[in-house]
PyMOL Python script that loads the backbone (N, CA, C, O; Angstrom):
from pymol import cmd

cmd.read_pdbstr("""\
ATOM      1  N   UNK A   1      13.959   2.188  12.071  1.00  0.00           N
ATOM      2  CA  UNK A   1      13.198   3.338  12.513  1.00  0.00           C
ATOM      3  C   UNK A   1      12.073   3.611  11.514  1.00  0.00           C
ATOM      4  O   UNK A   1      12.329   3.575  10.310  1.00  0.00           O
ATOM      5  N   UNK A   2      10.701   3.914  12.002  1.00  0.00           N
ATOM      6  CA  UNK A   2       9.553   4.209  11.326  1.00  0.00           C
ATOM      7  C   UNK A   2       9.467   5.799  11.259  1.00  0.00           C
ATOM      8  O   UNK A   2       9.619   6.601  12.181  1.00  0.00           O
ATOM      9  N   UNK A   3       9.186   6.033   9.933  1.00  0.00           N
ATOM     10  CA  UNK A   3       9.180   7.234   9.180  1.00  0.00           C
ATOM     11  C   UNK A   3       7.576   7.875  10.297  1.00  0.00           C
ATOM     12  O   UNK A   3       6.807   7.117  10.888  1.00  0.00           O
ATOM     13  N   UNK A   4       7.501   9.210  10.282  1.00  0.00           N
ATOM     14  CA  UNK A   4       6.482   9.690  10.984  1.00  0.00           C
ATOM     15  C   UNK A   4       5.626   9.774   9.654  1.00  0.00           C
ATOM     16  O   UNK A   4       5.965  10.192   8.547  1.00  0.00           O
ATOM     17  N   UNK A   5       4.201   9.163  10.161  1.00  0.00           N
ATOM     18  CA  UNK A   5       2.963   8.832   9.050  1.00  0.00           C
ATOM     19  C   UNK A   5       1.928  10.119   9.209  1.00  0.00           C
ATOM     20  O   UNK A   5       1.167  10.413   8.286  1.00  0.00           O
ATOM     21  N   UNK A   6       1.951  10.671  10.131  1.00  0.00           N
ATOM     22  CA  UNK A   6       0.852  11.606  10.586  1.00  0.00           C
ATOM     23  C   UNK A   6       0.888  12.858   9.500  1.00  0.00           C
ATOM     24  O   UNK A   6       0.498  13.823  10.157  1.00  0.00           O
ATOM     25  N   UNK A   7       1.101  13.192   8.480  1.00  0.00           N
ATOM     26  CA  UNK A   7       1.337  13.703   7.812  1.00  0.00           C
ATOM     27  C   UNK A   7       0.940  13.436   6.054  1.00  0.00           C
ATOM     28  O   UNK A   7       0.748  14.194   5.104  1.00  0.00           O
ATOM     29  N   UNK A   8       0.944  12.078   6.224  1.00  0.00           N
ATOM     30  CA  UNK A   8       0.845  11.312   5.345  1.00  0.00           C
ATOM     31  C   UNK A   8      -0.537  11.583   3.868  1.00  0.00           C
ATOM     32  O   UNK A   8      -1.729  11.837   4.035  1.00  0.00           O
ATOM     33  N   UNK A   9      -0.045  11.466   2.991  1.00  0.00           N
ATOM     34  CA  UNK A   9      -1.236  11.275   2.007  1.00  0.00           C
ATOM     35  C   UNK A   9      -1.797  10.117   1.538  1.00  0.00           C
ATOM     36  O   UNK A   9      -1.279   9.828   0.459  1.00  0.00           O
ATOM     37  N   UNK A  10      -2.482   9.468   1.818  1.00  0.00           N
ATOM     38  CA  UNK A  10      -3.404   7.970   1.440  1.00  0.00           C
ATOM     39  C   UNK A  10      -4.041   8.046  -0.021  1.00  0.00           C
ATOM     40  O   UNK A  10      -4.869   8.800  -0.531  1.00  0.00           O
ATOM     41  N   UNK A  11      -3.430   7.131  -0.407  1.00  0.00           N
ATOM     42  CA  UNK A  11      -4.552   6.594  -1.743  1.00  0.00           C
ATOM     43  C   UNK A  11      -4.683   5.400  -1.861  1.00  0.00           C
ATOM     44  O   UNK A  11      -3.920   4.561  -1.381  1.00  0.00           O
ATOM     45  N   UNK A  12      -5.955   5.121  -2.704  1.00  0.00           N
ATOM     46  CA  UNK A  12      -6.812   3.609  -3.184  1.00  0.00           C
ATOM     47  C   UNK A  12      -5.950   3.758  -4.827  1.00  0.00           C
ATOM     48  O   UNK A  12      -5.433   4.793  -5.248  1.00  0.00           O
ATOM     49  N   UNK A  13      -5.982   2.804  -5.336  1.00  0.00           N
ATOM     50  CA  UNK A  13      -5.694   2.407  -6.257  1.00  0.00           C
ATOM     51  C   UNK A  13      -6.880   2.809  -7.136  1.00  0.00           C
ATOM     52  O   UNK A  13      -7.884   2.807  -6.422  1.00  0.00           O
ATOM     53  N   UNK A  14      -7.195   3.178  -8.480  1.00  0.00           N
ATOM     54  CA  UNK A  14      -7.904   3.852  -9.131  1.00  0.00           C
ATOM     55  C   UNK A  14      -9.074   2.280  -9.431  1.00  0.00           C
ATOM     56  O   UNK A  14     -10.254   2.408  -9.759  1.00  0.00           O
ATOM     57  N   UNK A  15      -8.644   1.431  -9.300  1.00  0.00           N
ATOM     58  CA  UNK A  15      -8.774   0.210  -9.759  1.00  0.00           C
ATOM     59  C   UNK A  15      -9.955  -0.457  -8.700  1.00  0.00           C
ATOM     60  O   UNK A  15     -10.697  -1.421  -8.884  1.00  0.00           O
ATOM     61  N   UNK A  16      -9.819   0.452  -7.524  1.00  0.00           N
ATOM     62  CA  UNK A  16     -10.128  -0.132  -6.405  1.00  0.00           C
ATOM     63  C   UNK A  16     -12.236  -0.124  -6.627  1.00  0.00           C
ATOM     64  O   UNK A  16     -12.771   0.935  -6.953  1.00  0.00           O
ATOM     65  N   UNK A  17     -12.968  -1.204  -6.429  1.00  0.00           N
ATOM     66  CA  UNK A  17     -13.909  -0.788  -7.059  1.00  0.00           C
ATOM     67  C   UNK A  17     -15.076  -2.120  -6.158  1.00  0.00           C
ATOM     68  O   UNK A  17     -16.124  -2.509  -6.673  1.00  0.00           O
ATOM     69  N   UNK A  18     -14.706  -2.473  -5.172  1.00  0.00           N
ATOM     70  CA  UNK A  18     -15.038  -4.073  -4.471  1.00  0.00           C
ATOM     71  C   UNK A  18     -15.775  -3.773  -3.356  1.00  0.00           C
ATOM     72  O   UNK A  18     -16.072  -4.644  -2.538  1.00  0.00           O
ATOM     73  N   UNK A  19     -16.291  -1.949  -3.176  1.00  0.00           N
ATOM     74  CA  UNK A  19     -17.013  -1.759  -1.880  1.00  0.00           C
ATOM     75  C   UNK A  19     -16.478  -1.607  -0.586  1.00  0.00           C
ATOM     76  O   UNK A  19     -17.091  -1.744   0.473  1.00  0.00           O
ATOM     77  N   UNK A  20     -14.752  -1.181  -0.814  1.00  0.00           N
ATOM     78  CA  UNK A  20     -13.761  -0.626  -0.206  1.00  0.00           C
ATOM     79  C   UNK A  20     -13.234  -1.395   1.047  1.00  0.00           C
ATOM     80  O   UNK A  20     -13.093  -1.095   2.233  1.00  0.00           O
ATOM     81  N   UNK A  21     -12.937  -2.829   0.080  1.00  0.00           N
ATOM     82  CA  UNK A  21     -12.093  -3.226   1.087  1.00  0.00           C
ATOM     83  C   UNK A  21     -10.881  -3.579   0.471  1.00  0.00           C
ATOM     84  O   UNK A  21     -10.624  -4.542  -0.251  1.00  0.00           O
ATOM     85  N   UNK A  22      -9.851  -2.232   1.045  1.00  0.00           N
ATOM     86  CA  UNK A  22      -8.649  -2.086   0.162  1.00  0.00           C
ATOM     87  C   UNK A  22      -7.356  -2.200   0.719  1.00  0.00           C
ATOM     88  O   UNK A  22      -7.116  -2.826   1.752  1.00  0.00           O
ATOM     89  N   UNK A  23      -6.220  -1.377  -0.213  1.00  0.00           N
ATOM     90  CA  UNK A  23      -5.338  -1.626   0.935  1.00  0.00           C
ATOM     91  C   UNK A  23      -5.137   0.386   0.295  1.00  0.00           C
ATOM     92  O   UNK A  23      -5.455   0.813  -0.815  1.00  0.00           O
ATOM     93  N   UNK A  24      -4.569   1.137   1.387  1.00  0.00           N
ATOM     94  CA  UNK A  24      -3.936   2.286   0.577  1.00  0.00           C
ATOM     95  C   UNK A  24      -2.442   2.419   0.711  1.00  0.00           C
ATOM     96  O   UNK A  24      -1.830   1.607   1.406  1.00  0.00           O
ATOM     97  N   UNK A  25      -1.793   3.437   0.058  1.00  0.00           N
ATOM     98  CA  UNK A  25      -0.278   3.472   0.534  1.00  0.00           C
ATOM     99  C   UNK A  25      -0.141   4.790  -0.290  1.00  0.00           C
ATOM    100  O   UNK A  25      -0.503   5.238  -1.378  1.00  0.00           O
ATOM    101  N   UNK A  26       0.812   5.300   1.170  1.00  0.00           N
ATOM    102  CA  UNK A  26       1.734   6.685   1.032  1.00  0.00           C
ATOM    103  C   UNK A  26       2.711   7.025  -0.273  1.00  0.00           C
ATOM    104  O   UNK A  26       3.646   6.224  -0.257  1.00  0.00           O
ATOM    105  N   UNK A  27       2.789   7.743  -1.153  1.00  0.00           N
ATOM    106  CA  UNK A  27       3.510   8.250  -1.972  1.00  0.00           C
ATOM    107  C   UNK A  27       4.312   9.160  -0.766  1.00  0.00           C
ATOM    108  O   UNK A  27       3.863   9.543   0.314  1.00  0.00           O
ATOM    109  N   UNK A  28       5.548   9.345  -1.306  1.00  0.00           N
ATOM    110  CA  UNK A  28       6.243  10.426  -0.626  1.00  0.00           C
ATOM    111  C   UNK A  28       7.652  10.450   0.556  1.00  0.00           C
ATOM    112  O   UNK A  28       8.220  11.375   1.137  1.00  0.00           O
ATOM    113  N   UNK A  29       7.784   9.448   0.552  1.00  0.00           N
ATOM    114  CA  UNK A  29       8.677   8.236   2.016  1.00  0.00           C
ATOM    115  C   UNK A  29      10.128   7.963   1.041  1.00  0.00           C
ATOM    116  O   UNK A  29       9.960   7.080   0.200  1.00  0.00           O
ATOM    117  N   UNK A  30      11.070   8.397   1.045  1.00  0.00           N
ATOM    118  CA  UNK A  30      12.234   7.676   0.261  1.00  0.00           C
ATOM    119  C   UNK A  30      12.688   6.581   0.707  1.00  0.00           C
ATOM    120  O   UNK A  30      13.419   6.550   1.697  1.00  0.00           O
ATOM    121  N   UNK A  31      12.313   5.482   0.026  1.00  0.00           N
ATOM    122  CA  UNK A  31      13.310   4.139   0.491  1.00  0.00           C
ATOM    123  C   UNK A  31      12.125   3.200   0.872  1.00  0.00           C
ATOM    124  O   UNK A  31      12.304   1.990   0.735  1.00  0.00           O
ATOM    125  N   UNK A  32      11.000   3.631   1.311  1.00  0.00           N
ATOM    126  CA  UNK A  32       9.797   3.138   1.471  1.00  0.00           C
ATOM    127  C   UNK A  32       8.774   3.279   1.115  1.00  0.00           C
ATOM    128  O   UNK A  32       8.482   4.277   0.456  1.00  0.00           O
ATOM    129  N   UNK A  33       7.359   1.788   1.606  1.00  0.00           N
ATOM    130  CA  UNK A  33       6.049   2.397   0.914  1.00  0.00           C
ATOM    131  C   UNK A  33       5.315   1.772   2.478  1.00  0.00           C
ATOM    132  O   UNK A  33       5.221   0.691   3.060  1.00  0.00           O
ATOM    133  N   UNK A  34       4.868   3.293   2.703  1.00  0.00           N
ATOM    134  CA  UNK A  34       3.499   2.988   3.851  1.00  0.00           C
ATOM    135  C   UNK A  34       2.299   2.451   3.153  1.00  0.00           C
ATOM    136  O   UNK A  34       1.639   2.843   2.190  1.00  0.00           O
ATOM    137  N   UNK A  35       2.216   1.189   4.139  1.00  0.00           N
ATOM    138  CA  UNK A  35       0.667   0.487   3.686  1.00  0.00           C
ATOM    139  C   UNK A  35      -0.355   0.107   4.700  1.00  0.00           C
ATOM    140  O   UNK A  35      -0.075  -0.694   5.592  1.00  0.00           O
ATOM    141  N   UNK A  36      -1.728   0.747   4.573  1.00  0.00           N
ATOM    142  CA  UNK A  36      -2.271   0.202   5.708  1.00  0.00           C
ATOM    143  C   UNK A  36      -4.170  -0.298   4.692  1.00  0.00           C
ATOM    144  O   UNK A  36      -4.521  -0.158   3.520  1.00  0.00           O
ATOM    145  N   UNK A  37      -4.721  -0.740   5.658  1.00  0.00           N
ATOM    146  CA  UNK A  37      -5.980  -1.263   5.255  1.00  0.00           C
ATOM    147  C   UNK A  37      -6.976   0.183   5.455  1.00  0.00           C
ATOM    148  O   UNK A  37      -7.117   1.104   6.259  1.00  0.00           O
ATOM    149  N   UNK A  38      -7.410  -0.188   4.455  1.00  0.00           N
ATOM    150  CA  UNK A  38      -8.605   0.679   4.201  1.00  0.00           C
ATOM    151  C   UNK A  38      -9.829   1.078   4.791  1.00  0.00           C
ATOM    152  O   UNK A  38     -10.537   2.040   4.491  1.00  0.00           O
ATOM    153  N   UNK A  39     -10.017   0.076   5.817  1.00  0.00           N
ATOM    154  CA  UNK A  39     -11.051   0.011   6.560  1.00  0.00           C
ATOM    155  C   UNK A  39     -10.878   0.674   7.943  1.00  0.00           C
ATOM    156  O   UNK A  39     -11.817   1.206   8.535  1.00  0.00           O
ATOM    157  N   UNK A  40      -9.870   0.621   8.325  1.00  0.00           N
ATOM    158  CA  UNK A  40      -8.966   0.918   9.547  1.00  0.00           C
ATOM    159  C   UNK A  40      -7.641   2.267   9.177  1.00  0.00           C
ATOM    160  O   UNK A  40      -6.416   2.376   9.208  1.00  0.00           O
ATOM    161  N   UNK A  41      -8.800   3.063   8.853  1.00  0.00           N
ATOM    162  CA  UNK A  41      -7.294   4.139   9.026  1.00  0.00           C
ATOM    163  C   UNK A  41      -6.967   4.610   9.790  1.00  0.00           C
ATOM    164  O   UNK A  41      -6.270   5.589   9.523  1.00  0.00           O
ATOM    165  N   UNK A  42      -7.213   4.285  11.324  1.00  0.00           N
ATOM    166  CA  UNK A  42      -6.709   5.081  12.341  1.00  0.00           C
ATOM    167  C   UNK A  42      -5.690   3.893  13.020  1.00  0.00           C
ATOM    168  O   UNK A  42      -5.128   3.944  14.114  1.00  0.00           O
ATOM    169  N   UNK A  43      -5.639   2.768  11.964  1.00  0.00           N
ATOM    170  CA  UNK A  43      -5.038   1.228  12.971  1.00  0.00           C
ATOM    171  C   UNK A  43      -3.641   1.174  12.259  1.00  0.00           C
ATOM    172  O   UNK A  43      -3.195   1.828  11.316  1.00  0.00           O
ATOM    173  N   UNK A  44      -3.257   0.462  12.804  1.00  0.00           N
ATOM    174  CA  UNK A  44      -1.321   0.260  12.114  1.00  0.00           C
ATOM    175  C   UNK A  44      -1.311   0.064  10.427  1.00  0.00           C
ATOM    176  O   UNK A  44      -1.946  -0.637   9.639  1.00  0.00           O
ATOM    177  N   UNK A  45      -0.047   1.253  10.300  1.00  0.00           N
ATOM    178  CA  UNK A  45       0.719   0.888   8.879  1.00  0.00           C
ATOM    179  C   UNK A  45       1.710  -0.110   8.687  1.00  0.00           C
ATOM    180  O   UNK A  45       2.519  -0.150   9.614  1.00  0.00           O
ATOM    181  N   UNK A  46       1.816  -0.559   8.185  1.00  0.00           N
ATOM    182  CA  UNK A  46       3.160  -1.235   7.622  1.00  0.00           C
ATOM    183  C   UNK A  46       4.107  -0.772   6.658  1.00  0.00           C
ATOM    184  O   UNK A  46       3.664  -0.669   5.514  1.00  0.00           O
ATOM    185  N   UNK A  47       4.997  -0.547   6.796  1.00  0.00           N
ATOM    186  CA  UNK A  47       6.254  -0.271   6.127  1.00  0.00           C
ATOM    187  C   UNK A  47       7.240  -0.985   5.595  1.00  0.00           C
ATOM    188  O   UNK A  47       8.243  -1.313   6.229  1.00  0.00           O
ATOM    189  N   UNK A  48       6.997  -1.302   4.269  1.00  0.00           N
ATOM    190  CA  UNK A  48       7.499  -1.880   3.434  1.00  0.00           C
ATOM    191  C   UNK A  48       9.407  -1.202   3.060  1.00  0.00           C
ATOM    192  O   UNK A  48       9.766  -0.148   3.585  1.00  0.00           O
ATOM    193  N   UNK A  49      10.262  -1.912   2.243  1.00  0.00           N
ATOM    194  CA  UNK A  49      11.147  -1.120   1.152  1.00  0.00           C
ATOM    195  C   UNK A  49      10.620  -0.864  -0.189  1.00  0.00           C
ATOM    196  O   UNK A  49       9.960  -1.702  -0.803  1.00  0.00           O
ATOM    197  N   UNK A  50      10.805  -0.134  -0.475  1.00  0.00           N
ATOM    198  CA  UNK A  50      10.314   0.168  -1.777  1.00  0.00           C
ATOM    199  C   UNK A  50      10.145  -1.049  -2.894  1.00  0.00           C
ATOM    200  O   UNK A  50       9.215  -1.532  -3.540  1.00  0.00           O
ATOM    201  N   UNK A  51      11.420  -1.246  -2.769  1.00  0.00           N
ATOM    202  CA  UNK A  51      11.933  -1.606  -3.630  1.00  0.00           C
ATOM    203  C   UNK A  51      11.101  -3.611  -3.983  1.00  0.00           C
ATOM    204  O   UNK A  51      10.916  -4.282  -4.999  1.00  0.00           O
ATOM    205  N   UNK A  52      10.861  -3.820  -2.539  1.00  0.00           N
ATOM    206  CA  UNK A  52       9.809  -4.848  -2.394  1.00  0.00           C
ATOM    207  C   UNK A  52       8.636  -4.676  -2.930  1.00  0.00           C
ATOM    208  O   UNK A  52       8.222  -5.185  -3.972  1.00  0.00           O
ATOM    209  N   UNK A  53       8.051  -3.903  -2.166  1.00  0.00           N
ATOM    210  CA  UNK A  53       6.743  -3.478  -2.776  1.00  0.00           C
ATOM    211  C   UNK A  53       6.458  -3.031  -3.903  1.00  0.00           C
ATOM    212  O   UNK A  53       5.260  -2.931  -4.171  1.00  0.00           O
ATOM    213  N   UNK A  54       7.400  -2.649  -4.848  1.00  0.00           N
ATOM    214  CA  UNK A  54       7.252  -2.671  -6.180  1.00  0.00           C
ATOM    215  C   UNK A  54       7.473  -3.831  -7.136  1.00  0.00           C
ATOM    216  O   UNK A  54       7.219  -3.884  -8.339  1.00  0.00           O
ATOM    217  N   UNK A  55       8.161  -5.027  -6.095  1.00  0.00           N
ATOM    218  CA  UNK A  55       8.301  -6.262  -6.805  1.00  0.00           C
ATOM    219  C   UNK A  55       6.887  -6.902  -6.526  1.00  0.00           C
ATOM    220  O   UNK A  55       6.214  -7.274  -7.488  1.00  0.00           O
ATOM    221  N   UNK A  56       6.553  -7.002  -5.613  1.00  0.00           N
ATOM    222  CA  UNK A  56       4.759  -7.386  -5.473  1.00  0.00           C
ATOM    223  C   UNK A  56       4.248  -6.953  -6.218  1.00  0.00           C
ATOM    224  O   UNK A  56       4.055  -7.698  -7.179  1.00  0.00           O
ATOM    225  N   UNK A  57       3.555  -5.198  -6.356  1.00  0.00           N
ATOM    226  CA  UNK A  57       2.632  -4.850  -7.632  1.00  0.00           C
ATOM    227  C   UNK A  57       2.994  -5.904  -8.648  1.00  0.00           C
ATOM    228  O   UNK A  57       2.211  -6.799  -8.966  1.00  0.00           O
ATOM    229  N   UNK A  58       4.554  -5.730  -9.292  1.00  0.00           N
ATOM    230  CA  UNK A  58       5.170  -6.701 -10.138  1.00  0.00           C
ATOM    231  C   UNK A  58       4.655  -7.591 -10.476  1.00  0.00           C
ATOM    232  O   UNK A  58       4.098  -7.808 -11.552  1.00  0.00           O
ATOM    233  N   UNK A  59       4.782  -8.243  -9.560  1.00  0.00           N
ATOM    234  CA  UNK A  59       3.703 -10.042  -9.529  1.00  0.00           C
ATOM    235  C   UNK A  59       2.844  -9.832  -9.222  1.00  0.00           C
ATOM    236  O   UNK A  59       2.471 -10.997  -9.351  1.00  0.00           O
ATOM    237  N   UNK A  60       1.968  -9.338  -8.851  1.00  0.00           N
ATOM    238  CA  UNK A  60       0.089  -9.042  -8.865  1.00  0.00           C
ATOM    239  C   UNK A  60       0.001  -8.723 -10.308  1.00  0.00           C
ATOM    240  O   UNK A  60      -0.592  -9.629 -10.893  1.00  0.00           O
ATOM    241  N   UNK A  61       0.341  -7.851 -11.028  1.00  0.00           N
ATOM    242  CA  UNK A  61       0.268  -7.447 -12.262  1.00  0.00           C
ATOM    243  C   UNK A  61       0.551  -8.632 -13.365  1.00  0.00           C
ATOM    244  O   UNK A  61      -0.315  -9.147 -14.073  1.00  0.00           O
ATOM    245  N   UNK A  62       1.748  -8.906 -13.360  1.00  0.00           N
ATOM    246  CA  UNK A  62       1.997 -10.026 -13.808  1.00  0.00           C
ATOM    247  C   UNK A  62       1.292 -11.985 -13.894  1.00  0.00           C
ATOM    248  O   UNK A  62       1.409 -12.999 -14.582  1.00  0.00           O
ATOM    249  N   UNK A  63       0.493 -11.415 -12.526  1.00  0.00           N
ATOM    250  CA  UNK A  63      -0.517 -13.010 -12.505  1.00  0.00           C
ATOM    251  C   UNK A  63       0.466 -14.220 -11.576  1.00  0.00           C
ATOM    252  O   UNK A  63       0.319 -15.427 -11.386  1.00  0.00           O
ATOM    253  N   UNK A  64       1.208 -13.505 -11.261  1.00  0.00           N
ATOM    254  CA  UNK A  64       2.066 -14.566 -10.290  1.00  0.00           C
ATOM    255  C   UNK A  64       1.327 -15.545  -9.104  1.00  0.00           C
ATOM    256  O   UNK A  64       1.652 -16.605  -8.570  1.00  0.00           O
ATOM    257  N   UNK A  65       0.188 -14.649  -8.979  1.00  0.00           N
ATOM    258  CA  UNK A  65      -0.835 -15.513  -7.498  1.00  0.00           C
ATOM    259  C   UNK A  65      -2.201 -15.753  -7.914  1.00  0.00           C
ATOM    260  O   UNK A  65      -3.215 -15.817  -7.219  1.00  0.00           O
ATOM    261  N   UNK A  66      -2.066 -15.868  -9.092  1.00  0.00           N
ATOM    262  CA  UNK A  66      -3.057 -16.157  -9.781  1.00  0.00           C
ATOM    263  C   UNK A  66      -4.314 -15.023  -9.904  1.00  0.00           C
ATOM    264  O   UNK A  66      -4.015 -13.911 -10.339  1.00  0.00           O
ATOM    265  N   UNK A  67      -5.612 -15.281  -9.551  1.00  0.00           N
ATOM    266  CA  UNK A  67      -6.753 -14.228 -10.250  1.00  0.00           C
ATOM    267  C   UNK A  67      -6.398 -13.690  -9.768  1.00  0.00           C
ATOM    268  O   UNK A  67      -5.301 -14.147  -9.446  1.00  0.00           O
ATOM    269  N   UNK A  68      -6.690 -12.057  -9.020  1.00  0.00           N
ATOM    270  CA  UNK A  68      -7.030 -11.681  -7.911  1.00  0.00           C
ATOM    271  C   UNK A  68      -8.245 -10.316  -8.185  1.00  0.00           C
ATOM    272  O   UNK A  68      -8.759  -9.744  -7.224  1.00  0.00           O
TER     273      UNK A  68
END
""", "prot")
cmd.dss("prot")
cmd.show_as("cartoon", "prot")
cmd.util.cbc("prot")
cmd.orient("prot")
């Protein structure tokens, strides 16, 4: 079951700096992280587990996929 988003608070990453083509995601969801594209905020989120999506930052941070 998908958490109701309409409510939702969006943020860019402070980092975000490429002429806004981003991704944002919901703070606030227990157990999950809403993610949708930046360009399209009226188009589908995705809903991650948390607990995933904090292993990604993880490896983005870490250099796991190389530059980015």
């Amino acid at each position: 079951m998908s958490p109701d988003l309409s409510g939702a608070s969006w943020r860019k990453s402070s980092f975000s700096t490429n002429g806004g083509e981003c991704i944002e995601v919901a703070d606030g969801f227990p157990g999950v992280m809403p993610v949708r594209d930046s360009k399209d905020p009226q188009g589908p989120a995705l809903v991650f587990p948390a607990v995933s999506f904090a292993s990604f930052v993880a490896a983005v941070k870490s250099g796991e996929f190389g530059a980015v």
